[in-house]
C-alpha positions in Angstrom: 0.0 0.0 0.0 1.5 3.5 -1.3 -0.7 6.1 0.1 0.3 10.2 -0.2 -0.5 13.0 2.4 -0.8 15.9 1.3 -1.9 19.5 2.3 -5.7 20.9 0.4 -4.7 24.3 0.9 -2.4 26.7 1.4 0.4 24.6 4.0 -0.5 24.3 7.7 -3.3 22.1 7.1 -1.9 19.9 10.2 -0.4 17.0 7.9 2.6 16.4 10.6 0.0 15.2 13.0 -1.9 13.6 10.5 1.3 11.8 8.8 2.6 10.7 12.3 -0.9 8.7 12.8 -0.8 6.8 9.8 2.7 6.2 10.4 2.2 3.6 12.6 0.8 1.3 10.0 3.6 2.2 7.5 6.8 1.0 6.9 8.7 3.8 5.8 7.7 7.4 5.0 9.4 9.6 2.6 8.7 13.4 2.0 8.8 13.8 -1.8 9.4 17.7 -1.4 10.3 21.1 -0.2 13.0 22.3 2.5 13.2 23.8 5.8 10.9 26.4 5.2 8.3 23.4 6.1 7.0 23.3 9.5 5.1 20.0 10.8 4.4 20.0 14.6 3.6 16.4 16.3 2.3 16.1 19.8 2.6 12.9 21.5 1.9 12.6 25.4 3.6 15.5 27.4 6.1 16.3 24.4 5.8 18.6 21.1 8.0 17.6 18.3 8.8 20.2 15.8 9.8 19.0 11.7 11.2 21.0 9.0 13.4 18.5 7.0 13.0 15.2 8.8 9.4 13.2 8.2 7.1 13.1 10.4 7.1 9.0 10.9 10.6 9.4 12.9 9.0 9.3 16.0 8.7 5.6 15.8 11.6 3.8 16.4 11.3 1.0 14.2 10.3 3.2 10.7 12.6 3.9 7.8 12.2 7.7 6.8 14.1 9.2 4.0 14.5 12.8 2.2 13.0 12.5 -1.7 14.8 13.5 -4.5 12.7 16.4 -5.3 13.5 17.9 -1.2 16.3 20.7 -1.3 18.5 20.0 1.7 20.4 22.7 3.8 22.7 20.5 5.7 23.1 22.6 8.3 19.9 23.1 8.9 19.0 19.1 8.9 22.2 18.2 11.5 20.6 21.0 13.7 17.0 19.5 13.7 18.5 16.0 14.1 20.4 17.2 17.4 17.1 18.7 18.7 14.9 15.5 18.3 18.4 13.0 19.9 17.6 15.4 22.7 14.7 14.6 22.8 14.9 10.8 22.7 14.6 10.2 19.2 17.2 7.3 18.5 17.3 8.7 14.3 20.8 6.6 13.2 20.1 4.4 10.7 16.6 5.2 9.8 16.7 8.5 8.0 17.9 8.4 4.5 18.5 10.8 2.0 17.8 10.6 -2.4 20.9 10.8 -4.0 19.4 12.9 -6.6 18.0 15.9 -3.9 19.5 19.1 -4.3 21.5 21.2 -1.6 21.1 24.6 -0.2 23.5 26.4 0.1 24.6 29.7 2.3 24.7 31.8 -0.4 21.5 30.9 -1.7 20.1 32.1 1.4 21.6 35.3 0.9 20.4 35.3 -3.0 16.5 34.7 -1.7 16.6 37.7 1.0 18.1 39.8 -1.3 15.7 39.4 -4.9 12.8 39.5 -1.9 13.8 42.9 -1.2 13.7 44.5 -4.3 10.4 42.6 -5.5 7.8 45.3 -6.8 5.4 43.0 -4.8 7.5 41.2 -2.0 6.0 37.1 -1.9 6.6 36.6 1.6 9.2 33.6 1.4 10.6 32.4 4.8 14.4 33.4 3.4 15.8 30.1 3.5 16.7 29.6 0.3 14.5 27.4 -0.9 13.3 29.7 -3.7 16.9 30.5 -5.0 17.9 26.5 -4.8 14.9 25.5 -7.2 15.9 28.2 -9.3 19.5 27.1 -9.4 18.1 23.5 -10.2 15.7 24.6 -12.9 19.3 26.7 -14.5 21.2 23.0 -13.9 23.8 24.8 -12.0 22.5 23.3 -8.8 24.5 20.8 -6.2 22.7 17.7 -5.4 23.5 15.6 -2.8 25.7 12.6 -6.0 27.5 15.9 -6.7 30.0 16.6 -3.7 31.0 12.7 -3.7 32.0 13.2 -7.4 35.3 14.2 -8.0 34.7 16.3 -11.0 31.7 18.0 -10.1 32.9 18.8 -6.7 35.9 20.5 -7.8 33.8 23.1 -9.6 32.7 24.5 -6.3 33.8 27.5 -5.3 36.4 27.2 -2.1 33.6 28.7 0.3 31.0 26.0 -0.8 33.8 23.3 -0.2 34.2 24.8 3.2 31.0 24.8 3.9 30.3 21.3 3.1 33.4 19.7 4.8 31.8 19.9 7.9 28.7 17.6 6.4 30.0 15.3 3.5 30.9 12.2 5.5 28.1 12.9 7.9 26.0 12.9 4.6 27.8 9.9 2.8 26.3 6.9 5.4 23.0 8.3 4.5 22.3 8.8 1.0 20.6 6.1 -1.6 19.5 5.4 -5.2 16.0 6.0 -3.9 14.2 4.2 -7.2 16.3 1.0 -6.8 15.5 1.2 -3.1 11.8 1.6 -4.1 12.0 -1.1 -6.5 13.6 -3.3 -3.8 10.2 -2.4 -1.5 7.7 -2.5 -3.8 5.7 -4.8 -1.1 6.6 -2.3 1.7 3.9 0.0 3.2 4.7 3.2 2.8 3.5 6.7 3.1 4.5 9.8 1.1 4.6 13.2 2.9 4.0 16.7 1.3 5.1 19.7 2.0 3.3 23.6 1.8 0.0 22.9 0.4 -2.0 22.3 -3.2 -2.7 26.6 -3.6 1.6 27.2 -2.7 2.4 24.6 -5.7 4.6 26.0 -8.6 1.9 24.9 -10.9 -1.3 24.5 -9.9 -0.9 27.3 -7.0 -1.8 31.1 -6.2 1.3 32.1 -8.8 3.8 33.7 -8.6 3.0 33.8 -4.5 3.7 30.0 -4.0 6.4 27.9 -3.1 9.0 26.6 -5.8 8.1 23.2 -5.4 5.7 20.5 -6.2 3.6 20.1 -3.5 0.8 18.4 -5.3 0.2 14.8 -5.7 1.9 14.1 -8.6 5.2 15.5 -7.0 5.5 12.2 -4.8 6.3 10.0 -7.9 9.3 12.1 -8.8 10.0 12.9 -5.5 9.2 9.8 -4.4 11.0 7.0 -6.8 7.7 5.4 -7.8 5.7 5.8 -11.5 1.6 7.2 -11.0 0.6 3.9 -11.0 2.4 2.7 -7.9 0.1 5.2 -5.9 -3.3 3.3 -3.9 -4.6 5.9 -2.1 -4.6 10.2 -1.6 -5.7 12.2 1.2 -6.2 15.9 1.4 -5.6 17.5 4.7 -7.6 20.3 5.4 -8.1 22.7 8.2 -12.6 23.7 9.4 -11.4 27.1 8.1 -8.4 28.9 6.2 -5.1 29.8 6.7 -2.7 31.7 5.0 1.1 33.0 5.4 2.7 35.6 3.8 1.4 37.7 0.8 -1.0 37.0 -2.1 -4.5 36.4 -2.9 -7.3 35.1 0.2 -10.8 35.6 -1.1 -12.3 33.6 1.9 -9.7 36.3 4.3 -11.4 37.6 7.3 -11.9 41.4 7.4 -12.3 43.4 10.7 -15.3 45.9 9.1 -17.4 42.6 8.0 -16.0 40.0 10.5 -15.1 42.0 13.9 -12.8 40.3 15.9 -13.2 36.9 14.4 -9.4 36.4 12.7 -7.9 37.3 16.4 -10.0 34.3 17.6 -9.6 32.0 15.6 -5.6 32.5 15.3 -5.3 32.7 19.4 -7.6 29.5 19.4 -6.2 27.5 16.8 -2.4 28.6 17.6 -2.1 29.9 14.3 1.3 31.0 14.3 4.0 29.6 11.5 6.1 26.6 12.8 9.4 27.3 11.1 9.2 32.0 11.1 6.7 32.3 14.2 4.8 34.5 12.1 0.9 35.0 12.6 -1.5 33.0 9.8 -3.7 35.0 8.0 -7.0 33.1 8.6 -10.3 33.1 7.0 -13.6 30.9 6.1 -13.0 27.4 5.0 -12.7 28.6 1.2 -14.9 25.3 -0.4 -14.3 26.5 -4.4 -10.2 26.0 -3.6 -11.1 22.8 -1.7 -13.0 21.1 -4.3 -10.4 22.1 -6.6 -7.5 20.8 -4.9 -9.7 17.5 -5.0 -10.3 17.5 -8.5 -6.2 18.3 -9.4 -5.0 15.7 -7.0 -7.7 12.9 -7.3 -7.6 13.1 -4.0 -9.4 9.7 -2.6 -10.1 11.2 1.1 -10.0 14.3 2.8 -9.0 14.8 6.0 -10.4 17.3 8.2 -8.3 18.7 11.3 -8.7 21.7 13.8 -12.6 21.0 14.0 -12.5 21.7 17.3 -11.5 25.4 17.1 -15.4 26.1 16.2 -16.5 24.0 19.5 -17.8 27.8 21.4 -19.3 29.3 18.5 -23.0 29.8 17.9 -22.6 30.2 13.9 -19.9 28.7 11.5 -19.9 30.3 8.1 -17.8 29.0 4.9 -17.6 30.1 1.6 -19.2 28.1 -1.0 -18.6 31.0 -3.9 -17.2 34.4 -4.9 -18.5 37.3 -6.0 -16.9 39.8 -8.0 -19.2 43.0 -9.2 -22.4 41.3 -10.5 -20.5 38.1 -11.1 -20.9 34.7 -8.7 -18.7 32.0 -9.9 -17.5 28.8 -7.8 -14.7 27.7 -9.8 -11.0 28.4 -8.3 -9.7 30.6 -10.8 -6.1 31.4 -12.0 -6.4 34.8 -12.3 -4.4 36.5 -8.8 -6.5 40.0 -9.7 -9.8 37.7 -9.3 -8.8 36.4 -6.4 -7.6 39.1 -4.9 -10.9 41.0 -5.9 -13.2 38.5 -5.2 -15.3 38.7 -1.9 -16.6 35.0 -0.4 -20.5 34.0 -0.9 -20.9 32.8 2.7 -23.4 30.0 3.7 -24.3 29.9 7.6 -24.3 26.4 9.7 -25.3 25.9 13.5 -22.5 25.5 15.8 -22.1 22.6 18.3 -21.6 25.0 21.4 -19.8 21.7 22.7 -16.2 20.3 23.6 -15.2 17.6 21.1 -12.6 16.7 23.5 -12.2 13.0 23.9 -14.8 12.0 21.3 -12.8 9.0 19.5 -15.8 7.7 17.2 -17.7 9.6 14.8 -21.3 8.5 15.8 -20.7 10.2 19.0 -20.1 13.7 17.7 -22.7 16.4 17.7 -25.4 16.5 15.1 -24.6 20.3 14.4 -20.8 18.6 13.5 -22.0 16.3 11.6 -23.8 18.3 9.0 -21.3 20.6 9.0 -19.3 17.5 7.5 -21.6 16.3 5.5 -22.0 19.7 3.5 -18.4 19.7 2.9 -18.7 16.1 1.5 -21.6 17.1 -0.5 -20.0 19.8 -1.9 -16.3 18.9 -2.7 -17.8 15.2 -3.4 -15.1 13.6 -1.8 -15.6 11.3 1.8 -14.0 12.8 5.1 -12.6 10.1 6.4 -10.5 11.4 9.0 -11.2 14.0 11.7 -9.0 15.8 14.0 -10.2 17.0 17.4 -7.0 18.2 18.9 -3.3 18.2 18.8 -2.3 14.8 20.2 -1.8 11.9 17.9 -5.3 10.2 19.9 -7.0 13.0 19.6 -8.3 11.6 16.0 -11.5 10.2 14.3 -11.1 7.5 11.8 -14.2 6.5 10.2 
């Protein structure tokens, strides 16, 4: 069973959490792409792990987890994190692997994404780890990858800082790196779960362009990233907060607004913790935005949706969500492509009846409120795709398989 997890909107969709649950039927998991600009938080009994390069299924001892080829690695950064999680208990030699074929990041790259932020017309908000300028050097095939600083030619190309640099890390690196589509190949009968990174609207391609992330962060990024063809893949969920988050700039038709929506963003973001993992920085929240939903459905084929943070809406009387925009005289519920729609566009809201009840402890879905349940059911209805897990809280029990 190959099954991919992946976020439905725009990253911080809780798919650490929701990774790290269905981790402990897998055998290995391998996120198929981004970098440290990721942030995936797992809480488990009294202690909070925090993720940015490593996948989420490390906190079981016994699973494999490995870096994908399409990941851009900043070596640094991923010797820091593994230091933070050994001190907290997490036994990580052996099991974390690397794809050959993933690129590096570099410091200078770093410098390179800071600096073309800052004289942007229209900054994008990028987290300044040099994610952005890696891709780009990958895309000009002038990049690094991982194969590259074993191979004598290639590595005397760099320049002497990038040698220095990566002295520190190369035979740290060496014991960890693999031909990840032989290794696939030789686990073909292996259970195993791919991990995304950002979410469907930050994609390069199918995303809120140009304010999106630089890499694949849609299904079809964890065959490349991954080692495996399309038709390896069984089974796609869609992980999706009760309402909307955004960081950093571009378009958010579903956006809360203090003149129509009073003081509804502050409590939301204070109640949901809504504050970036990796820059600290506040989410942007608004309505769950159902047009962008159902389209990330229909560009992933995703199979199930998962559906976390439900719980945020337990003290409210009325939950709204957007089921279209409007833009002048026009209504229109497709997702489109155009940023000055979007960012014009003002969300068709449809009104539900809260629950005005903890969801703490509920573990089986008969047993939540009625008010809940419709609230579900609507979504189903409307995106056409099951909910087939439900989040109620941070920990990894607090979770609702149907």
């Amino acid at each position: 069973m190959k099954s991919v997890v992946l976020g439905a909107q725009w990253g911080d969709e809780g798919k650490g959490k929701i990774v790290d649950y269905l981790a402990e039927s897998a055998d290995i998991v391998i996120r198929y792409s981004g970098g440290a600009n990721a942030g995936h938080t797992i809480v488990t009994g009294d202690t909070t792990y925090k993720l940015h390069l490593v996948p989420s299924g490390i906190i079981y001892p016994d699973k494999i987890v490995i870096l994908g080829t399409a990941m851009v690695v900043d070596p640094e950064a991923l010797f820091t994190e593994l230091q933070v999680i050994s001190d907290q208990g997490i036994s990580w030699q052996g099991r974390i692997f690397i794809s050959d074929r993933a690129h590096l990041v570099l410091p200078e790259y770093k410098h390179e994404d800071t600096s073309e932020e800052s004289s942007r017309h229209k900054p994008l908000g990028t987290t300044g780890r040099g994610i952005g300028s890696t891709y780009a050097h990958k895309a000009k095939r002038d990049g690094i990858r991982l194969a590259d600083i074993f191979d004598t030619e290639r590595y005397a190309l760099l320049t002497e800082g990038q040698k220095t640099f990566l002295e520190a890390y190369r035979e740290k690196l060496r014991p960890m790196l693999l031909d990840l589509v032989s290794f696939m190949a030789d686990h073909k009968d292996s259970t195993i779960l791919f991990e995304g990174a950002q979410g469907t609207l930050l994609d390069i391609d199918l995303g809120t362009y140009p304010y999106v992330s630089s890499g694949i962060s849609a299904a079809a990024g964890a065959c490349v990233g991954g080692g495996v063809g399309p038709r390896d893949l069984d089974r796609i969920y869609g992980v999706f907060k009760a309402y909307s988050t955004r960081v950093g700039n571009g378009p958010f038709p579903s956006e809360f607004h203090k003149e129509r929506d009073g003081d509804l963003e502050e409590v939301i973001r204070e109640t949901g913790r809504e504050y970036g993992v990796t820059t600290g920085r506040p989410r942007r929240c608004g309505y769950l935005d159902l047009p962008a939903l159902k389209y990330a459905c229909q560009a992933n084929s995703i199979d199930t949706l998962v559906l976390t943070h439900l719980d945020v809406y337990d003290a409210f009387d009325t939950i709204q969500v957007c089921t279209a925009y409007r833009r002048g005289e026009k209504v229109f519920d497709n997702f489109p492509a155009s940023i000055e729609t979007l960012e014009r566009a003002e969300p068709v809201l449809e009104a539900f009846s809260g629950w005005k009840t903890s969801l703490a402890g509920i573990r089986n879905y008969d047993d939540l409120p009625e008010a809940a349940k419709q609230y579900i059911r609507y979504i189903e209805e409307y995106t056409g795709t099951s909910i087939g897990i439900i989040s109620v809280g941070y920990r990894r029990e607090d979770t609702i398989t149907r």
